[in-house]
C-alpha positions as CSV (number, residue, x, y, z in Angstrom):
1,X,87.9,78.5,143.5
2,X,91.4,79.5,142.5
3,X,91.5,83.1,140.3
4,X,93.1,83.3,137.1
5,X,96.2,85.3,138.6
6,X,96.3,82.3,141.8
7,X,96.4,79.8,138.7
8,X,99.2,81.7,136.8
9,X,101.0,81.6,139.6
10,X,101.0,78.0,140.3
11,X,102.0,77.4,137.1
12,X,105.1,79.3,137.6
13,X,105.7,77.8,140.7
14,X,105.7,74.0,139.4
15,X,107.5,75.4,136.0
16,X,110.2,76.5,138.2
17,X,110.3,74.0,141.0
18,X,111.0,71.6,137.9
19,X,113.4,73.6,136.2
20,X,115.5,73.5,139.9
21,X,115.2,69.7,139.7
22,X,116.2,69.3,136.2
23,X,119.6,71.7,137.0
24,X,120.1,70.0,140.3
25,X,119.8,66.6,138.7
26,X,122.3,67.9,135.7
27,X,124.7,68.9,138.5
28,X,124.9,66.1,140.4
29,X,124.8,63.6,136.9
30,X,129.0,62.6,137.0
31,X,130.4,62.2,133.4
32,X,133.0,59.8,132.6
33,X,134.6,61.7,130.2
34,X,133.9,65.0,127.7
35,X,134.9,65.4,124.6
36,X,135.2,69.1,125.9
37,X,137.4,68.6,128.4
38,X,141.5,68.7,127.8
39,X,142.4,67.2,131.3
40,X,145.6,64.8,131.3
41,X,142.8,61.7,131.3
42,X,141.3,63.1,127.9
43,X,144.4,63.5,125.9
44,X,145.4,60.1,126.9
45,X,144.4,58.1,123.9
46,X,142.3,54.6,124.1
47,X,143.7,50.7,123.0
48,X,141.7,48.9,121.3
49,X,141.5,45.9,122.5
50,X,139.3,43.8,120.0
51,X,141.2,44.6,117.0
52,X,144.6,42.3,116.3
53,X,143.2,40.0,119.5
54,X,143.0,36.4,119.4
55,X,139.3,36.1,120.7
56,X,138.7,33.4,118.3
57,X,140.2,31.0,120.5
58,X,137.6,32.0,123.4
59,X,135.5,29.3,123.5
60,X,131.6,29.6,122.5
61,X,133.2,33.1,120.2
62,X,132.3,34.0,116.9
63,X,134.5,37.0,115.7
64,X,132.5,39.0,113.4
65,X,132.8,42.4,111.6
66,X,130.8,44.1,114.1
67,X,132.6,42.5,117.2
68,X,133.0,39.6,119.3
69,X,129.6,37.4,119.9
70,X,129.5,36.0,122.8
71,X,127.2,32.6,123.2
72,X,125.9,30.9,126.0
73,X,128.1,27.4,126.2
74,X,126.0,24.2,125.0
75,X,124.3,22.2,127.3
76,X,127.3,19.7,127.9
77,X,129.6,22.7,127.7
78,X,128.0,24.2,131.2
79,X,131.4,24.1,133.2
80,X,132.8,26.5,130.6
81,X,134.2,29.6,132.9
82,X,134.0,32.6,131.5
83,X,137.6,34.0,130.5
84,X,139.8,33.7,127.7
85,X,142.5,31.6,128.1
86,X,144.3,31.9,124.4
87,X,143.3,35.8,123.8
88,X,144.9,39.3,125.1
89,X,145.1,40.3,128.6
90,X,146.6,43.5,130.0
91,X,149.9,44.2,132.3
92,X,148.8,47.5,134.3
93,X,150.7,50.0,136.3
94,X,148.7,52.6,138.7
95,X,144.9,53.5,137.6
96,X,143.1,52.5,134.4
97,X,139.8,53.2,133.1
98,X,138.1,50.0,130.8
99,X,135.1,50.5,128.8
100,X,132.7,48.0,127.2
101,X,130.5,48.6,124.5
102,X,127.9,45.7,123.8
103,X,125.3,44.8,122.1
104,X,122.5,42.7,124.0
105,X,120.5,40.6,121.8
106,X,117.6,39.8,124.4
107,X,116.8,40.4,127.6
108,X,118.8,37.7,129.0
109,X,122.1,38.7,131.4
110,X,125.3,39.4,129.2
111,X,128.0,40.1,131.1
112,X,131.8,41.3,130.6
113,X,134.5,40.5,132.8
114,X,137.4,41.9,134.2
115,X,139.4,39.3,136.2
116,X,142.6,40.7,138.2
117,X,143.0,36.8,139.5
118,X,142.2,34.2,137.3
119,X,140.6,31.2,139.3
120,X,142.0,28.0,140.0
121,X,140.2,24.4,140.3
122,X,142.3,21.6,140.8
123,X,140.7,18.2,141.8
124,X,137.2,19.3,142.8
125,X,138.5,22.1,144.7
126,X,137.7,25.6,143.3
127,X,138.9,29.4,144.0
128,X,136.6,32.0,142.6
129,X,139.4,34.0,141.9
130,X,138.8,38.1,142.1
131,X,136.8,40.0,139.4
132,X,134.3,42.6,138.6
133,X,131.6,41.3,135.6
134,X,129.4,44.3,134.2
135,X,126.9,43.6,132.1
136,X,123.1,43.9,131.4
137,X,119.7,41.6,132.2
138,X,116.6,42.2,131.6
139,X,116.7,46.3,131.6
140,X,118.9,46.7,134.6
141,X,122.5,47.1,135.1
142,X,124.6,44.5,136.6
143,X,127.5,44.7,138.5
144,X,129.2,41.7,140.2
145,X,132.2,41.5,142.3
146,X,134.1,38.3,142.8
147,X,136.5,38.9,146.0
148,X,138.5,35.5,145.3
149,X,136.0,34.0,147.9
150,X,132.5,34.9,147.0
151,X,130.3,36.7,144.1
152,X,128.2,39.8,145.3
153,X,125.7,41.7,143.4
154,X,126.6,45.6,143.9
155,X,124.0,46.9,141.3
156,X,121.0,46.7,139.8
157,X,119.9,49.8,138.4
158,X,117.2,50.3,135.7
159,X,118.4,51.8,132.9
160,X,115.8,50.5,130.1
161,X,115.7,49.4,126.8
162,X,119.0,49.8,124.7
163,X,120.3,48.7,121.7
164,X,123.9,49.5,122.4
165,X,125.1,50.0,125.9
166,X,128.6,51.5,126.6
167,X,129.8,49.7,129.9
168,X,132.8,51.3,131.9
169,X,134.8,50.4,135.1
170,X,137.8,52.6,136.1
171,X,140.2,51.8,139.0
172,X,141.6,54.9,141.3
173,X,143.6,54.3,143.8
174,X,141.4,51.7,146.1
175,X,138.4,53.0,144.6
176,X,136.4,51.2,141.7
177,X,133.7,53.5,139.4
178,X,131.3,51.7,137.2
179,X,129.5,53.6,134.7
180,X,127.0,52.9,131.8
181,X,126.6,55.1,128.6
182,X,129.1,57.7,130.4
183,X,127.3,58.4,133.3
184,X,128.5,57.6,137.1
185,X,126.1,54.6,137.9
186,X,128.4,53.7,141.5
187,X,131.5,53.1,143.6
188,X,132.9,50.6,145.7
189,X,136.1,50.3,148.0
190,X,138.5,47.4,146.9
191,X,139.0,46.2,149.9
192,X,140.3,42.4,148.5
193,X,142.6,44.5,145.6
194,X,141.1,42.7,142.9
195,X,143.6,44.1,140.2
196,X,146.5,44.1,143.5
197,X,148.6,41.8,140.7
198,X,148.8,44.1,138.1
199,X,147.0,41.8,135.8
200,X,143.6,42.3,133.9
201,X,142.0,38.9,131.8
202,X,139.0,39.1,130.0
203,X,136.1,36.9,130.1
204,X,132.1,37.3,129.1
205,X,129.1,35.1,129.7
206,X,125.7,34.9,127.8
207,X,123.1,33.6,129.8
208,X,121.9,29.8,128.8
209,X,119.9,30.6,125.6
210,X,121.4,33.9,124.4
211,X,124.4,35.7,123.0
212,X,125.3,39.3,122.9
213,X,128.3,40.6,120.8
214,X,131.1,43.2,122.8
215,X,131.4,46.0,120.0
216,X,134.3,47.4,121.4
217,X,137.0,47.1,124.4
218,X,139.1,49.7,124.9
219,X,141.6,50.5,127.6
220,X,143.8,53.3,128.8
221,X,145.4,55.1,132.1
222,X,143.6,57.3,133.8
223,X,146.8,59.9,134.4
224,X,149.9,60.1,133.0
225,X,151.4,58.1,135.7
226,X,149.5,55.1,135.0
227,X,151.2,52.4,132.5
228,X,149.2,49.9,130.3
229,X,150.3,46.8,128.2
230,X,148.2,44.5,126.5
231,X,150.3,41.4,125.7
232,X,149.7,37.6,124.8
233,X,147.9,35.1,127.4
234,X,149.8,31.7,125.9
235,X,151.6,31.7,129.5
236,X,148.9,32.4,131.5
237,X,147.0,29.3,129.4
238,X,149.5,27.2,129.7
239,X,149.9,27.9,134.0
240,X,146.0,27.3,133.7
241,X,146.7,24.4,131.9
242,X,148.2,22.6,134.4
243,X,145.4,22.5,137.0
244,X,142.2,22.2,135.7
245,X,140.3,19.9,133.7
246,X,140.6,19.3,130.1
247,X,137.2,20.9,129.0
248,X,139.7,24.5,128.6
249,X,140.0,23.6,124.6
250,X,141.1,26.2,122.0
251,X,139.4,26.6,118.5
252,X,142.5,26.0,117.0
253,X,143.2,22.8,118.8
């Protein structure tokens, strides 16, 4: 049987054993950014990216006062791809950090895209084109990467219920971050240099049966270095235009 002083002592030992855990865990956590900190990245201010866009024209959109909802296309409307061909897409020089914030309204997958290649389909023929879609289903964190060939799955952590989730993926160099509600969730090598054109076009997909509505999209460079536009996609909708089917179809059309 353990004495009092042998049980005293245990406690002390778990208390601190888990106090090292906690401190190594806060150590190792990675933060995006810090209101704190007055690096070059942190004084660099955000764009919005919502406000003055023409996301109305993004078809299955409803442009509300708390964001963009994003529904899942109708039955008949299945072939929909998921980018905006009449809304704002970005000209980028160097590095760039994007961050989503979204609202899931089930637990079905919503996902946000970020395509550095648009695809192309022309006559039954199809190019995925190149993209990374972040998003959430059912609890977990998504990450996808399109490599202009295939799709691949890169995450899945859990990361449980939330009402909002703040969804961010910044480009360094050949390296791509992914992070949800400002903590470092993974990294990946672009090794097919998905945003090599110096494009960015946005697209989102609710899952058949749900919608989910992106708060907020904001954009910026991640040094001083780094340049980023946000300018008009009518060219790139009417280049798009010219290859694939008719189902591409404004709202204001």
């Amino acid at each position: 049987m353990l004495s009092m002083f042998s049980i005293v002592n245990l406690k002390s030992l778990l208390l601190t054993g888990m106090l090292l855990l906690a401190v190594s865990f806060g150590c190792n956590r990675k933060i995006l950014w810090d209101a704190y900190r007055e690096d070059a990245e942190d004084r660099i201010p955000f764009i919005d990216i919502i406000k003055g866009g023409r996301w109305q024209r993004f078809s299955g959109v409803a442009v509300k006062p708390e964001g963009v909802q994003i529904n899942a296309p109708e039955e008949d409307e299945q072939e929909e791809l998921p980018y905006n061909l009449r809304g704002p897409y970005l000209k980028v020089q160097g590095d760039f950090l994007l961050v989503a914030t979204i609202t899931p309204q089930s637990e079905k997958s919503a996902l946000v895209y970020f395509f550095g290649k648009l695809p192309d389909m022309c006559d039954g023929w199809q190019q995925t084109g190149k993209a990374v879609a972040i998003g959430i289903r059912q609890q977990l964190l998504q990450l996808i990467v399109h490599d202009g060939t295939t799709a691949t799955a890169k995450a899945s952590a859990d990361i449980g219920h939330v009402e909002k989730a703040q969804l961010a993926v910044k480009k360094t160099g050949n390296k791509i971050e992914w992070y949800v509600n400002n903590i470092f969730a993974g990294s990946l090598e672009d090794t097919s240099n998905i945003f090599g054109d110096g494009k960015v076009y946005f697209g989102a997909e609710a899952e058949a049966g749900s919608s989910f509505i992106i708060n907020a999209l904001r954009v910026k460079p991640v040094n001083e270095r780094g340049r980023v536009e946000v300018a008009d996609n009518s060219t790139a909708w009417q280049t798009v235009a010219t290859t694939v089917k008719p189902r591409y179809k404004s709202h204001d059309e």
